[in-house]
C-alpha angles and dihedrals in degrees: 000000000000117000115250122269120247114246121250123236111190107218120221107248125263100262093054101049104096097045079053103055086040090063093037090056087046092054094046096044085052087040096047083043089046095055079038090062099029078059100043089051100037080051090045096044089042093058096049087047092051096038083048095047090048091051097048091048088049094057096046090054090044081062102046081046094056105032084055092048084051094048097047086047084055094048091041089055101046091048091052086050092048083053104041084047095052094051084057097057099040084050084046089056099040089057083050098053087047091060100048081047094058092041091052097035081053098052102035086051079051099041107043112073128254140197132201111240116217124219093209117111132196119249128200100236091055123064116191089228083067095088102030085054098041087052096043093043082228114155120233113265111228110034124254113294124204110274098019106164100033137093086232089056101022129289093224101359131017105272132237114200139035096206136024127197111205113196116182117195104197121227094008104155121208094243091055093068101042126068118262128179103237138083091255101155086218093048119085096019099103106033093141089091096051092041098054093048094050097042098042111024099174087061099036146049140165142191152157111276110204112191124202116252136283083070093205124140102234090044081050099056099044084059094049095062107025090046088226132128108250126241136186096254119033104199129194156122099280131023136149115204109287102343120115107248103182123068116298133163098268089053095052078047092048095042086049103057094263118152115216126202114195121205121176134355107065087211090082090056090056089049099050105029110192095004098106125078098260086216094050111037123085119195129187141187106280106193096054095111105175094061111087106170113033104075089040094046094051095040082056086037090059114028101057093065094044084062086067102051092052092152090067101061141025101207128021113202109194111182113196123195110187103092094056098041088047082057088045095048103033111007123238100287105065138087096255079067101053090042088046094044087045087057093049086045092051091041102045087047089049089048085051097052084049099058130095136210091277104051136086119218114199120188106180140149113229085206144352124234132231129252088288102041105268147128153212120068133067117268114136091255092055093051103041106095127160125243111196109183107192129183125164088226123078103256105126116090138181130233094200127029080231090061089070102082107068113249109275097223137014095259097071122073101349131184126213116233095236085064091074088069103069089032098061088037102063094035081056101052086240126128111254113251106275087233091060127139108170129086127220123280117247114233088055093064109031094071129228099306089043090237106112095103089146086064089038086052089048096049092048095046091051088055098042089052086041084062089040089061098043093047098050086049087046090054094049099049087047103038098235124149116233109233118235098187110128114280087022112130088258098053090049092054098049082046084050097046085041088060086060118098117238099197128050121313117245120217110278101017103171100244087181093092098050088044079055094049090047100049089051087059098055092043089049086042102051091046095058089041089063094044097045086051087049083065097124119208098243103189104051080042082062091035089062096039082051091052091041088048098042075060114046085048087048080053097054101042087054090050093056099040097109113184118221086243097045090092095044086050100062092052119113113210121144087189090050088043091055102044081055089049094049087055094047095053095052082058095258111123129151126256113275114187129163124336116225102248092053090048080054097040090052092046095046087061093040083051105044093045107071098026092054078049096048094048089047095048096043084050092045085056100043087047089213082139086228086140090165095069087087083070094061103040090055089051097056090047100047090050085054101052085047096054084046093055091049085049092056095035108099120254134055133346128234114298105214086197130041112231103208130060099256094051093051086048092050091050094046082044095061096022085052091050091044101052093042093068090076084074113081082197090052089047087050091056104036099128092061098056089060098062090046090050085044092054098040078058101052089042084052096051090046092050079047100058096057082077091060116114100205116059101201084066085028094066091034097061098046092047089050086045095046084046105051087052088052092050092049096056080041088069109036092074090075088084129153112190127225123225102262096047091071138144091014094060134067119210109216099160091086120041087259136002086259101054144081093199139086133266117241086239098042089067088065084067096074089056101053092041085063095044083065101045108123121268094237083076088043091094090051096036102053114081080046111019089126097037094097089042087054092056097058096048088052087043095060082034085070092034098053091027092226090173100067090038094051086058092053099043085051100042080066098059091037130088109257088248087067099037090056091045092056096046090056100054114096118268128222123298110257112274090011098133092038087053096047088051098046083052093052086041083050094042096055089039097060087036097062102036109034112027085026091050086046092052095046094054095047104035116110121234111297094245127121123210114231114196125192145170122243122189107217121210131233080245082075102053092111093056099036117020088200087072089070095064105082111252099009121156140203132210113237113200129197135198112216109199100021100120088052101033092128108040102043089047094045076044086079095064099051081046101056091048084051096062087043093046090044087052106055091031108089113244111278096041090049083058089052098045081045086055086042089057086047094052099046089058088050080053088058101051090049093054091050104042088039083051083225096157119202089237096064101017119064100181094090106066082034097056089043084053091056088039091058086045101053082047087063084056096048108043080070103270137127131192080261124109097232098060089071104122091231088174091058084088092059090059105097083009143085093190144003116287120167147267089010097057089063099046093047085064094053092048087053100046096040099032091129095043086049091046093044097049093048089052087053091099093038079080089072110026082057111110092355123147120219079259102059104125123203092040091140097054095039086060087046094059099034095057091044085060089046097048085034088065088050096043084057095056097046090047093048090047086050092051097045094039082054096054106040090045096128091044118123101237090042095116092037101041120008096031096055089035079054097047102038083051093050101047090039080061094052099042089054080048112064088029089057090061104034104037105010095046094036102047088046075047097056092026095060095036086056092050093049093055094067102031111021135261102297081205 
């Protein structure tokens, strides 16, 4: 290949050289000038460019910065108002609690009865027949003994025996000791005590021991000692917690020199402080229900070995539980009750075997217990007890040769518990307690052949002067005037002291008939007593309706109140949001004011204030000591000056009538309820009547929807209305009867009407009820979702001890290699089954309230972002100039969960107290408050697809109040004091410890009423976007309709208990329906604000965070 050639150039020639290089130094000199200036003026046009684009950056910066500043003001400020706003609302409710506390504090210190406690004391020198013989002139009926006088001799009688040896057996009803013809596990178990009394009468008697309601331990024993009947309210001079203060039967022991050993029961130990022989005495927990054994085990542990230092004590006072506890746990009719009545019947025959001559030996029940194993009231069941009396030497006697065989029920020949004061007293050589009302029991004082009715006479007399004596102090503390009309108590004594001879007695004077005269005067007596203790205190009974009903109509007025804006508040428009933002943000914002819960709030205070002072001062002046009418004053003031301030607040006035459907059918719901308090047959069957007013509701929706324009809503809301009916009569068939609905009523909430247990096939129920739950708890539920069923199935495993069943069922299929083998290995340790089941209850406990309520307070809204790509068209270039560029693409993004931000996050709350609530509630009524769950978000949906807002619609929070009613009914309670769950408190404990033991009982009575309260805002977080606007005042309202419905009831059970208070039912139907109504108040109460305001509170402060303060 040939090298390249060299390129050419052609040179100027030479003449022409230097002009050449001349033009060539000039072009590049202009050229060199020319890049010089394009420079200059690129550098100068660079740093323009540059000083122009920072300042423009600068100012753009300057306006994020402020506009974020702004914004962050704005949400600062309506945060400070939403909090400021809340305060004022809290502090609104709590006024309101406080009134419903002082209405009900007044009538309930004017409607249980009290009774004035004396100060005077018996003492042994001074009979209370001294003065009635010296001024009669009447002779003394049995002739002078050696040592009258004296506590050696007998104070009042001559006495019969040194020691006494007092066992209760709490909860013995009369029918367990006697036989009955029937394969009642509790009949037949305990036949010693029968059988004594009927083979040796002399040493031997026994009765029915009817004790006067409420048929509490600690009442009962009060009247077991004091010989009075009990009341509600003990009043007097001097008293120190629950010690009893007035003169009682271990004080006459203590004053005379007796020593006294307790065993048992540790409510003896609260009520005589300092009165037992500290070395001797052995006291042990009493509510502790589910224990059966310890405090017997350690009263026969104990006892057998004090009847052998009988030098070292006078009375011995052994106090067993079991019996009762057994009832409590299990009811009557289970096998925990034979085994338990066969060890009373054992012990009691060894402590008799263990007695002498001079020892009396007392067996006695200080109450029954109902078909399930409760206590209270005062059904027939609950009051018949048993009294045995026992001495080796012959001392009983009959009247009659009838009279031998004991009473075969409770109805024939019975004996009030009172009677056994004066009885023991005088037995004693002791003086009877100056407060006594009961007279002595026969066969203790008419000696073996039943014929000393000269001593019977004697005993009787002593006692009937003794409640002379008391009555006329009574009157004169009192100021009441004895009446003297012919068959008063005063006429019958004069006819009694007339019967007396006043000369001396000749041999074989009948005594019968004084007996006779002196016996009509303590029954006479004892009547008037109780109706003379049955004297309500009127005025403070009408103080405390007129508080409750100042409130309710507070209540009402506020509901009504209606605000021009309100209407404008609830409204949810993003458009309408952001036009309001924009103006805020120029500076220009309405006139707030003052919201209307803070204006009452404020008066409230301006109004309690000087009228608390003025009661306290007028009381302070008057010096009636009545320190509490400042309590009642204030409250009249401060709901005056409420009602003032509503009066003055713009919008509507009260409106008397509702003007739509629901509202009329919200009013007749609570009026209906109200008024038919004033039926003791409508009270009884109260529970009924809720499922007829839920269902009324759900067939009235359903009519409603066919109205509906659009089908899809329309066959929603009649599939959630035919639903909620369905659920409704689902649930009614968790009932437990009350005495007085039999035999027209089947309990099904206990495995029989005579248990406190499950049934195998109810503890399936737990297990279903969480397999419904709804999918939103799923998330929190899981790793836990069987946990509560389990407890119940290891809590009927320890009830019904499967384990040591199972091993002998299988031990009689099995060789007898391995049936040997299974009965050798160990068994479980004591207590192993109740210990795993206290640690899940604790578990779940823990689980729900305090994780679940942590996590509640700190969870972010329940929303979820969806983000998507979404090609745009070149269609779409004037809209979007991205569009323009081929193939561009635009991110979409969704919002799952907006339309619902506030309600499926608020849903948590209600969620956590559920699982509490399941938990502490027995099987069958933990179906039915699952059901009741069920039904309220059906209730939801029906309000929302029907549009029936809270402002204008009542029924809502009306329909939630009967469903947390009906609840009440279904978890297995009734307005009667023995369906309290007592054993609810042993669930996650061992023991009591307070204060949760209390409040575990709460939760578990008024589980539906809790769970309802705390669904109240639920009716208006439902279906709420994070822009709804006038949350805080809607659950206002809303929750004043709700407590409005319960302040109606209290304050018609009030009336009507007011009333009706000399009707016969009133302490067995309108006292408990008043009680139950009083304390379910209270209870939504304190729940509305706590749980229902707070969690509104940390729910819409959650919400805001991510999306912005809606106001």
């Amino acid at each position: 290949m040939a090298p390249p050639t060299k390129p050419t150039s052609r040179k100027p020639p030479p003449q022409s050289q230097t002009e050449y290089q001349a033009i060539a130094a000039k072009f590049a000199a202009a050229k060199r000038a020319k890049e010089a200036q394009d420079a200059a003026k690129a550098r100068t046009a660079g740093v323009a460019k540059a000083a122009g684009g920072e300042a423009a950056k600068k100012e753009q910066q300057d306006r994020v910065s402020l506009a974020d500043k702004q914004r962050a003001a704005l949400e600062a400020k309506r945060k400070s108002s939403f909090e400021a706003r809340w305060l004022s609302t809290v502090g609104f409710w709590v006024w309101m609690l406080l009134i419903h506390v002082v209405g009900i504090a007044y009538f309930t210190s004017g409607f249980l009865l009290t009774r004035l406690m004396l100060d005077d004391k018996s003492v042994c020198d001074a009979p209370p027949t001294l003065n009635t013989s010296t001024t009669n002139g009447i002779v003394d009926i049995l002739p002078n003994w050696k040592g009258k006088g004296t506590v050696d001799g007998g104070c009042w009688h001559p006495k019969t025996f040194e020691r006494a040896v007092v066992v209760v057996v709490d909860a013995l009803r009369y029918d367990f000791t006697v036989p009955v013809k029937d394969d009642a596990p509790f009949h037949n178990a305990f036949p010693f005590m029968y059988d004594t009394a009927l083979a040796s009468p002399n040493n031997a008697v026994l009765r029915p021991f009817i004790a006067d309601p409420p048929t509490s331990t600690l009442q009962r024993l009060k009247g077991l000692t004091t010989g009075t009947l009990p009341t509600f309210v003990d009043v007097g001079s001097s008293f120190a917690g629950t010690a009893i203060e007035e003169d009682n039967l271990l004080m006459q022991l203590r004053d005379a020199g007796k020593r006294i050993v307790h065993l048992g029961d540790d409510t003896w130990e609260s009520l005589f402080p300092g009165y037992f022989q500290a070395n001797l005495s052995r006291a042990y927990d009493s509510f502790n229900v589910w224990d059966l054994h310890t405090v017997d085990n350690g009263v026969i542990e104990h006892i057998f070995p004090l009847m052998k230092r009988k030098g070292e004590w006078d009375v011995a006072i052994a106090h067993l539980l079991g019996v009762d506890h057994a009832g409590h746990r299990y009811g009557p009719d289970h096998p925990e009750m034979a085994k338990k009545l066969q060890q009373m019947n054992t012990f009691i025959k060894d402590l008799a075997s263990n007695i002498d001559d001079d020892t009396l030996l007392i067996v006695m029940g200080d109450h029954g217990m109902d078909s399930k194993g409760d206590h209270g009231g005062e059904s027939e069941d609950e009051v018949e007890a048993a009294l045995w009396m026992y001495s080796p030497k012959a001392v009983f006697g009959r009247t009659k040769p009838e009279y031998v065989t004991p009473p075969a029920t409770a109805k024939t020949r019975p004996v009030n518990q009172i009677d056994l004061v004066p009885t023991l007293a005088l037995l004693m050589g002791i003086p009877i307690p100056y407060n006594n009302l009961g007279h002595p029991i026969e066969e203790a004082f008419v000696g073996p052949h039943g014929t000393a009715w000269d001593r019977l006479a004697a005993a009787e007399r002593m006692a009937a002067a003794g409640i002379k004596r008391y009555q006329t102090s009574y009157f004169s503390a009192r100021g009441i005037e004895q009446a003297t009309t012919p068959g008063s108590p005063a006429d019958l004594w004069d006819k009694a002291e007339a019967s007396v001879p006043k000369d001396k007695v000749k041999k074989g004077h009948s005594w019968e008939p004084v007996f006779s005269a002196y016996a009509g005067y303590q029954k006479e007596t004892l009547d008037y007593s109780k109706s003379l203790w049955a004297r309500f205190d009127v005025k403070n009974m009408v103080i405390g309706i007129s508080i409750m009903a100042s409130g309710v109509i507070a209540l009402l007025v506020y509901i009504n109140k209606r605000t021009e804006d309100d209407d404008v508040l609830v409204i949810e428009d993003s458009e309408l949001d952001h036009a309001e933002k924009s103006l805020e943000l120029q500076g220009i914002t309405a006139d707030e004011g003052q919201t209307l819960e803070k204006r009452l709030f404020r008066a409230a205070i301006l109004g309690a204030l000087p009228g608390f002072f003025g009661g306290l001062l007028q009381s302070y002046l008057s010096g009636n000591g009545d320190w509490y009418r400042g309590s009642s004053i204030g409250a009249f003031t401060s709901v005056a000056t409420v009602l003032v301030a509503l009066y003055d607040a713009e919008g509507a006035y009260f409106n008397v009538l509702p003007n739509t459907l629901w509202g009329w059918m919200a009013v007749i719901f609570t009026v209906s309820q109200s008024i038919g308090f004033a039926s003791n047959s409508y009270t009884i069957w109260e529970d009924s009547i809720q499922v007829f007013l839920m269902a009324t509701f759900g067939i009235v929706t359903a009519l409603s929807a066919f109205r509906m324009e659009s089908l899809p809503d329309r066959y929603m809301a009649i599939y959630h209305s035919i639903l909620f009916v369905l659920l409704g009569r689902l649930a009614s068939f968790s009932k437990l009867c009350r005495e007085e609905q039999m035999p027209y009523c089947t309990s099904t909430y206990y495995a029989s009407a005579t248990s406190s247990t499950s049934a195998p096939w109810q503890l399936v129920i737990p297990f279903i009820a969480v397999m419904i739950l709804p999918s939103i708890i799923k998330a929190y539920l899981a790793p836990s979702r069987s946990y509560e069923a389990i407890y119940w199935v290891l809590d009927a495993a320890d009830n019904g001890q499967w384990l040591s069943s199972l091993s002998s069922s299988l031990s009689s299929y099995l060789p007898s290699s391995a049936s040997e083998a299974l009965s050798s290995l160990p068994p479980l340790p004591d207590k192993a089954l109740k210990t795993l089941s206290v640690y899940t209850a604790q578990m779940i406990l823990g689980l729900a309230l305090v994780a679940g309520s942590t996590a509640f307070v700190w969870a972010p809204p329940c929303i979820s972002i969806l983000t998507t790509a979404l090609r745009r068209s070149p269609a779409d270039a004037s809209s979007n100039p991205l569009a323009a560029i081929p193939g561009a693409q635009t991110a979409q993004v969704t919002v799952l969960g907006y339309g619902n931000a506030h309600g499926a996050r608020y849903l948590l709350l209600p969620l956590n107290f559920f699982v509490a609530l399941f938990l502490l509630t027995k099987p069958m009524g933990a179906g039915a408050l699952a059901l009741t769950l069920w039904q309220s978000l059906s209730l939801l949906e029906i309000l929302d697809l029907l549009s029936l807002p809270i402002g204008s619609n009542p029924i809502g929070p009306v329909m939630l109040a009967l469903l947390g009613q009906n609840a009440f009914f279904k978890t297995g309670h009734q307005a009667v004091l023995s369906s309290i769950q007592w054993d609810s408190a042993f669930i996650p404990l061992y023991s009591i410890k307070y204060p949760w033991s209390p409040i575990l009982v709460v939760l578990n009575t008024f589980a539906g009423q809790i769970l309802a309260t705390i669904l109240v805002p639920m009716l208006v977080l439902w279906k709420s976007g994070p822009k709804r606007r006038g949350i805080l005042g809607s659950v206002s309202r809303a929750l004043a309709v709700f407590v409005a419905f319960y302040a109606t009831e209290a304050l018609a059970s009030m009336m009507w208990a007011g009333h009706l208070r000399r009707h016969l039912m009133l302490y067995r139907v309108f006292s408990p329906r008043f009680m139950t109504a009083a304390v379910t108040l209270l209870v939504v109460d304190v729940v509305g604000v706590l749980v229902g305001l707070s969690g509104v509170r940390v729910n819409t402060m959650s919400v805001a965070e991510v999306f912005g303060w809606a106001d």
